[in-house]
C-alpha positions in Angstrom: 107.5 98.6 209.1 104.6 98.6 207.5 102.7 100.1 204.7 101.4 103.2 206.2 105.0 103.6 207.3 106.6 103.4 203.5 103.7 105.5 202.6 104.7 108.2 205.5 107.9 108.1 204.2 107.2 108.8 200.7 105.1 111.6 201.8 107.5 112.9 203.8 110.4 112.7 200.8 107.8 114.3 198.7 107.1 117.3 200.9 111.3 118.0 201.4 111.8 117.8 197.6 108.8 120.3 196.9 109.9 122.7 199.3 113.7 122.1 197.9 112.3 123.1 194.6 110.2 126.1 195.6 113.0 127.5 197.2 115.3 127.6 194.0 112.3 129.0 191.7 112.0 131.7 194.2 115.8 132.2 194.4 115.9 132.6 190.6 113.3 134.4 189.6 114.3 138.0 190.7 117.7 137.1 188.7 115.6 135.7 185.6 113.1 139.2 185.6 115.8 141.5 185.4 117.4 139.3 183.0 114.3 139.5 180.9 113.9 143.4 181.5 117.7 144.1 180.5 118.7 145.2 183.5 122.5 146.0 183.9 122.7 144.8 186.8 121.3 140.8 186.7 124.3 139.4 188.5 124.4 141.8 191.4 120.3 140.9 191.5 120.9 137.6 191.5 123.4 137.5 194.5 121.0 139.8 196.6 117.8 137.6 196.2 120.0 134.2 197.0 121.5 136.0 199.7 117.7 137.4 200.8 116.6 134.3 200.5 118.7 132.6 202.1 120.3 134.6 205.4 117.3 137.0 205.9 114.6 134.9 205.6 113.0 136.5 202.6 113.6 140.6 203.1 116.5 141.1 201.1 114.9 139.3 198.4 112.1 141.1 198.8 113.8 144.4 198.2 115.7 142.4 194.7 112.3 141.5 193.5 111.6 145.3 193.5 115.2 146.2 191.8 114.7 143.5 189.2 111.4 145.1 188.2 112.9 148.7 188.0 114.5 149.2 184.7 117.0 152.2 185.0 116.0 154.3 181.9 118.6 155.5 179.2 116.9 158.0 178.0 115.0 161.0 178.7 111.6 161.9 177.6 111.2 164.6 175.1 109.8 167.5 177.6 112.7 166.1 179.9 115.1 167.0 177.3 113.7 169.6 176.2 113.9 171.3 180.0 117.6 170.0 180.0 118.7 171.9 177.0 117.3 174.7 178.3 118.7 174.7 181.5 122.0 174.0 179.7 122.0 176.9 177.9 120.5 179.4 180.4 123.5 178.1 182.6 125.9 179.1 179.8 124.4 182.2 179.2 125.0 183.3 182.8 128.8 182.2 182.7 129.0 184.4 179.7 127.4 187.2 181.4 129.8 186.7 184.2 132.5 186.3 182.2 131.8 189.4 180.2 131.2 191.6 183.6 134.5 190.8 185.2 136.3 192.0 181.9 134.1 195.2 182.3 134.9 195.6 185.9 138.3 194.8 186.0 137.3 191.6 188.6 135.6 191.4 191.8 137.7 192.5 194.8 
């Protein structure tokens, strides 16, 4: 051999081992976002982008990329709220009425 061959070689060992790596920063990184947004569910992210990376050539992790960078929200806007509580009590006003009208009417035959 001689020393374009070594040199081929080292090329080619060089090339494997940056490809090697690339793959495991891409198969962590959906798992290390979510971990960084809080998600609740980092492990079940995690699984899906090695999986996706690994069985379907990339689409599955696609689609944990996108979960990872969806944080669920825990709570409600104000106006959101504020529409809740009044469909909450509208909803209770109207069992009340219904209540009170089959006491009246002796119940629906």
């Amino acid at each position: 051999m001689t020393g374009i061959d070594y040199f081929a070689w080292v090329v080619f060992v060089v090339i494997i081992a940056s490809l090697l790596v690339g793959l495991i920063v891409l198969g962590q990184l959906p798992g290390k976002i979510a971990a960084k947004n809080n998600h609740p569910q980092v492990k079940a992210i995690t699984v899906a982008s090695w999986l996706g990376l690994l069985m379907t050539f990339g689409i599955v992790w696609v689609l944990a990329m996108v979960w990872a960078s969806m944080v669920p929200q825990h709570e409600l806007s104000d106006a959101t709220q504020q529409r809740l509580d009044a469909l909450e009590a509208k909803v209770r006003r109207l069992e009340h009425e219904g209540e009170q009208g089959e006491k009246q009417g002796g119940g629906a035959a």
